[in-house]
C-alpha distance (Angstrom), angle and dihedral (degrees) to the residues before:
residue distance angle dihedral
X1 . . .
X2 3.77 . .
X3 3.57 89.8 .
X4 3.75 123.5 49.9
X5 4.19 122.1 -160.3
X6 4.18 100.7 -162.3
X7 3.65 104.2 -173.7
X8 4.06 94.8 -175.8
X9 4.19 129.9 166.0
X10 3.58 103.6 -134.4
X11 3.89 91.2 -152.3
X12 4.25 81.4 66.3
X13 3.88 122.1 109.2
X14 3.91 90.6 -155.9
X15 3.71 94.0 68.9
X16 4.11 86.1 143.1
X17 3.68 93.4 57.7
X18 3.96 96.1 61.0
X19 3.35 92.7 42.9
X20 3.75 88.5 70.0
X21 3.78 97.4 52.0
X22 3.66 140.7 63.5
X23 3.77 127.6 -144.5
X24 3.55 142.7 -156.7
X25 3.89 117.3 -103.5
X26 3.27 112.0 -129.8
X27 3.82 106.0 -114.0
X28 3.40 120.7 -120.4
X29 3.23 103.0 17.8
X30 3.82 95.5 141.0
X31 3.96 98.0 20.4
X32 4.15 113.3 138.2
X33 3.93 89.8 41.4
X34 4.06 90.8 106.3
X35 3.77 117.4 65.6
X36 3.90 102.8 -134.4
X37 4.13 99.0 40.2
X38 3.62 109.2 -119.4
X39 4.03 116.7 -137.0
X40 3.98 117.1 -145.3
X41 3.36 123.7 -153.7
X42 3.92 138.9 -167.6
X43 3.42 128.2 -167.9
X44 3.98 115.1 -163.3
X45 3.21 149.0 -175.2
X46 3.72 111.9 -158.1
X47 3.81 100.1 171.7
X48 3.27 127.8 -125.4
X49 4.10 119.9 -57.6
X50 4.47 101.2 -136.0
X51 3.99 88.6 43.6
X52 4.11 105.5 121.8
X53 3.91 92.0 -121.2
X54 4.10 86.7 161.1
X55 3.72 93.6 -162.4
X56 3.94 96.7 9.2
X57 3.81 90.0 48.1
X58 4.02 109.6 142.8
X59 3.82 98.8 -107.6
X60 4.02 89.6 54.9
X61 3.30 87.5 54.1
X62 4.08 113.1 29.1
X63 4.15 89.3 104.8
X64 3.08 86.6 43.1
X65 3.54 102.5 62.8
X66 3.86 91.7 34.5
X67 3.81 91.8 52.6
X68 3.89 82.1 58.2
X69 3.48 99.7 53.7
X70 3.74 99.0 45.9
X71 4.11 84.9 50.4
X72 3.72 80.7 64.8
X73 3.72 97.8 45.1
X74 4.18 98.0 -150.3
X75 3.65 128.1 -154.6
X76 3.97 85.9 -167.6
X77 3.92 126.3 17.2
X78 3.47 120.5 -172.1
X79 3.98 117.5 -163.7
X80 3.73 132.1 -174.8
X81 3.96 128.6 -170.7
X82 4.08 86.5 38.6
X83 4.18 117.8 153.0
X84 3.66 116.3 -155.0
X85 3.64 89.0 -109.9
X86 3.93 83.2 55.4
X87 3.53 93.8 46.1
X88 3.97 96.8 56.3
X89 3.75 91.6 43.6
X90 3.54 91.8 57.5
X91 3.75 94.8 48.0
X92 3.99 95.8 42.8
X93 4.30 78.3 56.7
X94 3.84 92.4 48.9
X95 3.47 106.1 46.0
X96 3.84 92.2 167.8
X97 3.64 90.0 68.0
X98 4.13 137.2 78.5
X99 4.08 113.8 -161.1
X100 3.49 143.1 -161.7
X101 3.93 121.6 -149.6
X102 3.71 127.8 140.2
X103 4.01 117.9 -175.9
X104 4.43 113.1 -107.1
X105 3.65 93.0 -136.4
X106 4.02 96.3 58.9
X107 3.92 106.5 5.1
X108 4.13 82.6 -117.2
X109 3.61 122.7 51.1
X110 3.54 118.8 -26.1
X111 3.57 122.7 89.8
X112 3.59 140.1 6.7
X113 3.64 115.9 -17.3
X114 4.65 127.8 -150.4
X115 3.42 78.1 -152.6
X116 4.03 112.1 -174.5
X117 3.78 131.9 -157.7
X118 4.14 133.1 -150.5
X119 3.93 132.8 -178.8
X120 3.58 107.2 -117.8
X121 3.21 99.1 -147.7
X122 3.95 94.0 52.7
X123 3.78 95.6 41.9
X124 3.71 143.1 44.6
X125 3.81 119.0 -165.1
X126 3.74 115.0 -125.5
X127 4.10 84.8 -177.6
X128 3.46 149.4 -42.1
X129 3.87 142.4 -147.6
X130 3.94 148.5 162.8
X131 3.94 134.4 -130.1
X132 3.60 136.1 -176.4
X133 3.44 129.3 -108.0
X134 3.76 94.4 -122.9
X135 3.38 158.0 80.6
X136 3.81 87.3 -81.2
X137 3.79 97.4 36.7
X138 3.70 93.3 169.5
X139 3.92 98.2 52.0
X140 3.93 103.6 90.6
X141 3.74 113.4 -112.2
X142 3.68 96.4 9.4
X143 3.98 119.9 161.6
X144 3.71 116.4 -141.2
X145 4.19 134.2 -146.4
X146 3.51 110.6 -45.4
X147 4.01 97.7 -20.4
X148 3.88 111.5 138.3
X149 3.95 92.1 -145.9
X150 3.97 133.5 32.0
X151 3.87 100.4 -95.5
X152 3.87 123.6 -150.1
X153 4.19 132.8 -152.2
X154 4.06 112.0 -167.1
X155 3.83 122.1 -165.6
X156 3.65 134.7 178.1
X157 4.03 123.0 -175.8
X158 3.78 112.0 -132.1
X159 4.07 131.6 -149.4
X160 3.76 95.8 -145.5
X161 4.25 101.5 -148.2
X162 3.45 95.9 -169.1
X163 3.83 85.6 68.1
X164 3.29 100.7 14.8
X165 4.05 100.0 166.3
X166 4.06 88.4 58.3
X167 3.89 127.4 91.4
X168 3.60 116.7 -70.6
X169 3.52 123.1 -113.8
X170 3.90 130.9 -115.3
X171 4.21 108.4 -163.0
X172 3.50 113.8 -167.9
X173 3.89 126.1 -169.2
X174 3.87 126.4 -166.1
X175 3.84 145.7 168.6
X176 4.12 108.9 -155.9
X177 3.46 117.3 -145.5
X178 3.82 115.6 -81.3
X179 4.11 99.4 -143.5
X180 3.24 100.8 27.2
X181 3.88 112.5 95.2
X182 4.16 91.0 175.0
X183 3.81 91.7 34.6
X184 3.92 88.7 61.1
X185 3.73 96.3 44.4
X186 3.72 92.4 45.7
X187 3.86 85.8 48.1
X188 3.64 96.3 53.9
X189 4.07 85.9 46.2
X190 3.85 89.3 55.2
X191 4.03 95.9 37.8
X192 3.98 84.3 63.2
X193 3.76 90.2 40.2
X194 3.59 93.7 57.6
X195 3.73 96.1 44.2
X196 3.91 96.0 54.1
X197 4.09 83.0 54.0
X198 3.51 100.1 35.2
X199 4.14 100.5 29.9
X200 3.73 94.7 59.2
X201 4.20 111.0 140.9
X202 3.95 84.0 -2.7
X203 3.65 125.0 105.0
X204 4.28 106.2 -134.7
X205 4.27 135.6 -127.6
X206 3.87 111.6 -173.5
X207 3.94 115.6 177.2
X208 3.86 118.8 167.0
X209 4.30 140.1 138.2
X210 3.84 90.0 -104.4
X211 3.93 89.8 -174.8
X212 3.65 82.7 -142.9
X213 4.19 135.7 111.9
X214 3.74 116.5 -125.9
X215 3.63 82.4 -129.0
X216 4.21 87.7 68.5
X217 3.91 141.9 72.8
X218 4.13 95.4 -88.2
X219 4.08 94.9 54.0
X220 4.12 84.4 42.8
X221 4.08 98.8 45.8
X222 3.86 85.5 44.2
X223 3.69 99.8 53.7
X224 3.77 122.9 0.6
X225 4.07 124.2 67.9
X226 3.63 114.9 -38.5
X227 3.78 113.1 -144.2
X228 3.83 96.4 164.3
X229 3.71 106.4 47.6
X230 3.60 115.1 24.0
X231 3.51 102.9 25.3
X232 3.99 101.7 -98.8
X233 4.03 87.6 -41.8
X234 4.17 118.2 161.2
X235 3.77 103.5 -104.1
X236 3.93 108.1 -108.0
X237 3.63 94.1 -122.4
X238 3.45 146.5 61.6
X239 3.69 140.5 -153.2
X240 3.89 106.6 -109.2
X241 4.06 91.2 -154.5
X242 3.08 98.7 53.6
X243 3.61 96.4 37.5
X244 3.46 86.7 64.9
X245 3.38 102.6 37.9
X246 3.95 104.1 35.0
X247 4.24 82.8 -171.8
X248 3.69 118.1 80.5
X249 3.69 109.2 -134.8
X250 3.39 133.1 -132.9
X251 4.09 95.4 -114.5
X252 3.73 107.9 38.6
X253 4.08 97.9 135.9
X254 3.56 107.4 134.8
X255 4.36 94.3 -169.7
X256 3.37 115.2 75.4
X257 4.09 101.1 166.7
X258 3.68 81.7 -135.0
X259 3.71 99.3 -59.8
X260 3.87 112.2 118.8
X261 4.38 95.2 -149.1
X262 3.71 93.2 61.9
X263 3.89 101.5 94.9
X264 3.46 96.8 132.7
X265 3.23 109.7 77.9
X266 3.90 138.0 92.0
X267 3.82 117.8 -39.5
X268 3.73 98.7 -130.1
X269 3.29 104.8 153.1
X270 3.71 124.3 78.0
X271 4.14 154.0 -164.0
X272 3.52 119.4 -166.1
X273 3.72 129.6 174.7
X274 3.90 130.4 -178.5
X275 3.61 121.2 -103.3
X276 3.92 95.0 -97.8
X277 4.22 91.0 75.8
X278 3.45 124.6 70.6
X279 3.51 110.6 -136.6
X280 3.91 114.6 -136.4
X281 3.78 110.2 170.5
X282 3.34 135.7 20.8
X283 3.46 145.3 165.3
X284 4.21 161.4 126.1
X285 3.84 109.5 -88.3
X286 3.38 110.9 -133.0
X287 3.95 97.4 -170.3
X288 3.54 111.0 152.9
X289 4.12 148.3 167.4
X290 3.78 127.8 -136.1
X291 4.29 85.3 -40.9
X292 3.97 96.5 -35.0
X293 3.46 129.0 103.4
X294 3.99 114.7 -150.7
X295 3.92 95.6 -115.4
X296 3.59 122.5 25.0
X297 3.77 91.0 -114.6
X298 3.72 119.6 54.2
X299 3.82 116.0 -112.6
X300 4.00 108.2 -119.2
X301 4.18 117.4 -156.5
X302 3.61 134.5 -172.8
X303 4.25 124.3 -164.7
X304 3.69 106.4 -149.9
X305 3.96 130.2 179.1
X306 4.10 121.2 -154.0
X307 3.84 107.3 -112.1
X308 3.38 115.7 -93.2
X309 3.81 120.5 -179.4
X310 3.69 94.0 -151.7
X311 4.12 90.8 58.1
X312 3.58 105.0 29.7
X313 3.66 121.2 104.5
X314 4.55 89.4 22.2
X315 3.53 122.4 125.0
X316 3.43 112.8 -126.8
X317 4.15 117.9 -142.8
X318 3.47 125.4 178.9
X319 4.01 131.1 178.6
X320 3.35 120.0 -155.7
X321 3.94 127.3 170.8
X322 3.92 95.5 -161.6
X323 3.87 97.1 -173.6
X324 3.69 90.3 -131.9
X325 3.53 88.7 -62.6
X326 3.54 103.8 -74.6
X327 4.27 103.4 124.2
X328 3.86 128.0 -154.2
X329 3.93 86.3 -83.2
X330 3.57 94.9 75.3
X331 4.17 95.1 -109.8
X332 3.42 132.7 117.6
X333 3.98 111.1 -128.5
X334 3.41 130.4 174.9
X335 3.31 103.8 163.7
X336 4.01 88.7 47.7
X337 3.54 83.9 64.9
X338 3.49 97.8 35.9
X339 4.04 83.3 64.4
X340 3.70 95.2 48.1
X341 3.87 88.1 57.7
X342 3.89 96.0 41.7
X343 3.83 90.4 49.7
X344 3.94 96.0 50.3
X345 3.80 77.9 60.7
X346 4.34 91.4 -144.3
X347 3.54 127.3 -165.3
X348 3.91 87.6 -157.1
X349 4.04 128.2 8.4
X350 3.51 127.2 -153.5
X351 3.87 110.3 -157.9
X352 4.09 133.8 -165.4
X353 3.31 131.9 -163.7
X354 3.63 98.5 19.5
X355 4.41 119.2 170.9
X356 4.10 120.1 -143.8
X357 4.41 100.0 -169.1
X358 3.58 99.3 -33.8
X359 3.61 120.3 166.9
X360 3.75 100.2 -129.2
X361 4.52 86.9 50.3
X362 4.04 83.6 41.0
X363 3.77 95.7 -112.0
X364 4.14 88.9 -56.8
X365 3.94 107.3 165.6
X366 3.44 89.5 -141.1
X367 3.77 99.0 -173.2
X368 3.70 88.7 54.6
X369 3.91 99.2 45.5
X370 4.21 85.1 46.2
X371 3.80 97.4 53.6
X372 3.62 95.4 45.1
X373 4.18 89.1 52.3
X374 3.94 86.3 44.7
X375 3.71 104.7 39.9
X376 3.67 82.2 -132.1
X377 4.05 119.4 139.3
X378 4.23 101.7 -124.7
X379 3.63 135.7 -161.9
X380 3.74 120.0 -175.3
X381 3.58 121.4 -155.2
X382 3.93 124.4 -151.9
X383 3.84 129.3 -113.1
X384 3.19 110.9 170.4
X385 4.18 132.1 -36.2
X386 3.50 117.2 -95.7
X387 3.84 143.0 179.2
X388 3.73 94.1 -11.9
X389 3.98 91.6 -45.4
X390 3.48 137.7 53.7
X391 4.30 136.3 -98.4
X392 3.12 132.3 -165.8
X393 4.01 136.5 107.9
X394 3.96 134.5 -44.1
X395 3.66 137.7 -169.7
X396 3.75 129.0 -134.8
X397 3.46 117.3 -160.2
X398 4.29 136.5 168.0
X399 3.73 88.5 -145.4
X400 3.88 119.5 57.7
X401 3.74 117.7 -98.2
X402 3.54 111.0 -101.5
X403 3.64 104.1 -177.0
X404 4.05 119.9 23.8
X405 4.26 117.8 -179.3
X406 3.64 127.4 143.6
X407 3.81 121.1 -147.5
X408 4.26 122.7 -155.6
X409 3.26 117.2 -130.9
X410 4.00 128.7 -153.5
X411 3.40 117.6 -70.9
X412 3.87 143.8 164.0
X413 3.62 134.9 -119.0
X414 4.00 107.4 -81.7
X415 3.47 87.7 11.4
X416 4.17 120.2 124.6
X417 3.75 109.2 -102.8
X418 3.86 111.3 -111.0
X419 3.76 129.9 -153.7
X420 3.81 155.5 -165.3
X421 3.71 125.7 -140.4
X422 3.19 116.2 -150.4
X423 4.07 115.0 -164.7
X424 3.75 134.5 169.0
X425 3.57 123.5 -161.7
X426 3.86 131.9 169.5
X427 3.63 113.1 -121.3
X428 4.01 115.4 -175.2
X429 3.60 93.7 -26.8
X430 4.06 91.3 -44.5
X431 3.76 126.3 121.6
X432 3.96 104.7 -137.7
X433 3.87 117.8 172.4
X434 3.85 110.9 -152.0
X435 4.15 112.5 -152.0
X436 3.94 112.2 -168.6
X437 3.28 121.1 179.2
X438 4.05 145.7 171.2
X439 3.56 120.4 -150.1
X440 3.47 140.8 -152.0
X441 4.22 109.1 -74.1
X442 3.79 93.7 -155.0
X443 3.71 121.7 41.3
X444 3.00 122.3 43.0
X445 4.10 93.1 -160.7
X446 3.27 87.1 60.9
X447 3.76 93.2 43.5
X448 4.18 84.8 53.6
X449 3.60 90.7 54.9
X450 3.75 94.9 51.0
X451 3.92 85.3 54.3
X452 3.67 91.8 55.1
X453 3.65 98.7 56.4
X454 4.01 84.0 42.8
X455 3.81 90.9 56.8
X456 4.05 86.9 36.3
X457 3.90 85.5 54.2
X458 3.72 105.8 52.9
X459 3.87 110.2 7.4
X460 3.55 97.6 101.2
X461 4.46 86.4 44.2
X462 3.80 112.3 118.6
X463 3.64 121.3 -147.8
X464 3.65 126.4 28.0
X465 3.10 127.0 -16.8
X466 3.96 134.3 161.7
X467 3.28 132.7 -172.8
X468 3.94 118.3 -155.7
X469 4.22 128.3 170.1
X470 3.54 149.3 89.5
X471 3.79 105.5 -61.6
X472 3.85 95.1 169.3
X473 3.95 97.6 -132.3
X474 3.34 134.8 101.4
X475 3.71 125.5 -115.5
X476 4.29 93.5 -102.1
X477 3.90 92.7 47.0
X478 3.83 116.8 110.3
X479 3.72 82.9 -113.5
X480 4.11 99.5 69.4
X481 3.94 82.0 35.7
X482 3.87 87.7 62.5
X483 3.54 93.0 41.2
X484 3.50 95.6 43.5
X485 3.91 89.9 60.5
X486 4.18 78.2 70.8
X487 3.66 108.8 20.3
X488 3.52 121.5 57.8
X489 3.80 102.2 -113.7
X490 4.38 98.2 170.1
X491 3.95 90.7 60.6
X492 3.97 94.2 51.5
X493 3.48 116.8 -10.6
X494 3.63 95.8 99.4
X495 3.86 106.2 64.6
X496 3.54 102.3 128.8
X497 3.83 148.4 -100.0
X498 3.94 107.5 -26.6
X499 4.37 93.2 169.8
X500 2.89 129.0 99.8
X501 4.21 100.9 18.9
X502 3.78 91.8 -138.7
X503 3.94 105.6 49.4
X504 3.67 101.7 -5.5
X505 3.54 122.8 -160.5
X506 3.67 116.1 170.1
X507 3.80 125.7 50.9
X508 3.46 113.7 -132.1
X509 3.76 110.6 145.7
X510 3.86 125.3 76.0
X511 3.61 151.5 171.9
X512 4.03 108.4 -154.2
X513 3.62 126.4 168.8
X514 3.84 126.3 -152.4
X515 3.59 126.5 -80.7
X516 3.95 105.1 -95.3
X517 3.16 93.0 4.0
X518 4.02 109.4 159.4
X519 4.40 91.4 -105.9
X520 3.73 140.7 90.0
X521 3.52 130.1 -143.6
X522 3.77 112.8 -115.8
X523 3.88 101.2 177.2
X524 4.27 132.1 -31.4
X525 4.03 115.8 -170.2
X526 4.00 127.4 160.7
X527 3.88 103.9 -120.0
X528 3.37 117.1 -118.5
X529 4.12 109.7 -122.9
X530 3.98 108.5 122.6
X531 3.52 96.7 -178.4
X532 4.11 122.0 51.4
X533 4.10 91.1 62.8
X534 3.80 140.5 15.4
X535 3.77 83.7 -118.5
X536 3.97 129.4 58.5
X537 3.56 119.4 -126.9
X538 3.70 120.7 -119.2
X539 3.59 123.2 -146.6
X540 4.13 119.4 -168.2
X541 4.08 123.8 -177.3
X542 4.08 122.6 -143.2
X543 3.49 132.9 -172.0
């Protein structure tokens, strides 16, 4: 697995063994830490369980593909392809979840199953259903137009109790037709059909292996201009790839027939989400094992937030010094942290403390490992080497990093080397320069000095610029004061106690922006998680 979650007690002698295995993060560790809840979603393909795979066959590859999932941590999973036997090994593995499936031959168990999955503890189900995809869709098993097989859509309508005075959901899963050309268009045409009748007052999720190009009739009748059906309405839905990433991309191929290079291929597989959900991530999950990929398509998965006036449009910074990972329980987590990011839902993170293949993180790149359990693009930034690797800083960002440089700051001799990172992202058309930083824990002369040359640096920089990190001084010291000459420390310098995570009591992290620089504060808290670092992360909101 190209991505390893070690989840190892320090104080343990049989460091080797864990290092060996992978574990399941325990979901939800840092859930309620955004303000709007977020809802992710996976569509997959898991391919069919009696298919002679040799190598690939399902039981090779069962943890496999459930190991994948749970790195993704879904509110909603969609799968296609699923047998019954499939279906009930999947939900003995995710306990957290109820399902709804029903096999296209019979309408019960035989056959091929769009089998869907919801957290129970998220959702409640108001009711759930199958049709056909077919000329008949309500005649059980029914094979439509040209199809080659009898083809099934699933739904279930979801009370979501995390907001539970919003619209409902309806999720629908599907697998189109794979021979078919008019079966698939015809599909898509009824898929939309259903969803103006069935969808009204709810907001909609569709996954589904649509076995179709977006270049072709299926992706077209599904989301552009309907002129046959709905009298020249907008479709519903949108795609939630290219949504958020308006550019097609060179590798967008979504089957891999088990073979981890073959990106390049047709995007098949699909997310869409009505126009009431804001879609914040989403992506193609490359996830593979020594070459092999646990399904032979690639599972795709979108993160998407209901639209909110009062949040939509903010930048989203959080600051997080992570301690390479290892929390006040003795373990080293990535993925624990990983979740605390993903939860805070930032635009732009500012991490400290951060381990490239050290020998006391056993050589974890954990930039790397934290932007593929984000989504996140990443850049780490050197400090100094260390234990046969480097550590330093990094910055996670949703937009790509533009501009990357990182600037010493003064130090003494047999003192650690400090830094600034300097990042620039574009954020809705906005230049915003993100400075994180980590100063010196023990002097605070030296810790003045380092403020100089960060006033020196970007005092006379126009625009916005914030600067987030751990600069180990409190907000009185005659470090903030010199920083505060710059940085606006009376909008958000006085969050709270960030040290130590499990009864802090000094505030020493912060996310400041300029003085007149053109931004509002919307909200700046310390988030409550006492346990994955020695430090708490702070999260602030700008608009």
């Amino acid at each position: 697995m190209n991505y390893r979650k070690y989840n190892v007690m320090l104080k343990t002698p049989l460091l080797n063994l864990f290092l060996v295995a992978t574990i399941a993060i325990v979901g939800g560790a840092a859930r309620g830490a955004e303000s709007v809840p977020l809802i992710r979603v996976m569509s997959f393909n898991i391919r069919y369980g009696t298919a002679n795979d040799g190598v690939n066959r399902w039981d090779a590859r069962k943890d496999f593909l459930v190991e994948t999932i749970e790195d993704f941590d879904p509110d909603l999973l969609g799968t296609q392809e699923t047998l019954a036997s499939q279906r009930d090994y999947l939900a003995e593995r995710m306990p957290d979840f109820d399902f709804v499936a029903a096999g296209r031959d019979d309408g019960n168990e035989k056959g091929e199953m769009a089998a869907l999955y919801f957290r129970k503890e998220r959702f409640e189900k108001l009711n759930s259903g199958h049709f056909w995809l077919s000329e008949t869709p309500e005649k059980v098993g029914s094979k439509g137009w040209d199809a080659a097989l009898p083809r099934i859509a699933t739904w279930v309508k979801l009370k979501d109790l995390r907001m539970p005075e919003s619209e409902p959901i309806l999720f629908l899963n599907t697998h189109f037709d794979h021979q078919g050309e008019r079966a698939r268009a015809e599909s898509a045409q009824l898929i939309r059909r259903k969803l103006v009748q069935m969808g009204e007052g709810y907001r909609c999720i569709v996954t589904g292996d649509f076995n179709a190009d977006p270049a072709q009739p299926p992706y077209r009748e599904l989301f552009e201009l309907d002129t046959n059906g709905t009298g020249g309405q907008s479709s519903l839905l949108v795609d939630t790839l290219r949504v958020y990433t308006p550019t097609k991309q060179l590798e967008e191929g979504t089957f891999s027939g088990f073979d981890a290079t073959k990106t390049g291929g047709s995007r098949i597989d699909w997310i869409a989400c009505s126009r009431e959900f804001e879609v914040r991530l989403a992506g193609i999950d490359r996830t593979s094992l020594e070459g092999r990929t646990p399904s032979d398509h690639f599972p795709v998965t979108a993160v998407l937030r209901p639209r909110v006036p009062s949040v939509q449009g903010a930048l989203r910074v959080l600051t997080y010094n992570i301690h390479h990972a290892i929390g006040v329980d003795g373990a080293l987590d990535i993925p624990r942290i990983g979740e605390v990011i993903r939860s805070a839902d930032a635009d732009v993170v500012a991490l400290q403390e951060v381990d490239q293949g050290t020998k006391r993180t056993f050589e974890q790149k954990q930039l790397e490992m934290l932007a593929r359990y984000t989504g996140l693009y990443g850049r780490f930034a050197k400090a100094i080497d260390f234990q046969g690797g480097e550590y330093g800083q990094a910055i996670l960002s949703r937009e790509p990093i533009a501009e990357f440089t990182i600037h010493q700051l003064p130090n003494e001799s047999g003192r650690e080397q400090r830094i600034a990172v300097d990042a620039t992202v574009n954020f809705q058309g906005k230049t915003i320069r993100i400075v994180s930083t980590h100063l010196d824990h023990s002097s605070e002369e030296l810790r003045q000095r380092q403020a100089d040359r960060l006033v020196a640096l970007f005092e006379n920089v126009d625009g916005l610029v914030i600067l987030a990190g751990d600069l180990n001084a409190t907000p009185e010291s005659k470090t903030m004061k010199r920083i505060g000459q710059v940085w606006n420390l009376e909008a958000s310098g006085s969050t709270g106690a960030t040290y130590p995570a499990e009864t802090p009591s000094s505030q020493i992290d912060y996310i400041l922006t300029k003085r007149k620089a053109p931004v509002s504060l919307v909200e700046i808290r310390v988030i409550d998680e006492p346990i994955a670092s020695d430090h708490r992360p702070v999260l602030g909101i700008f608009r």
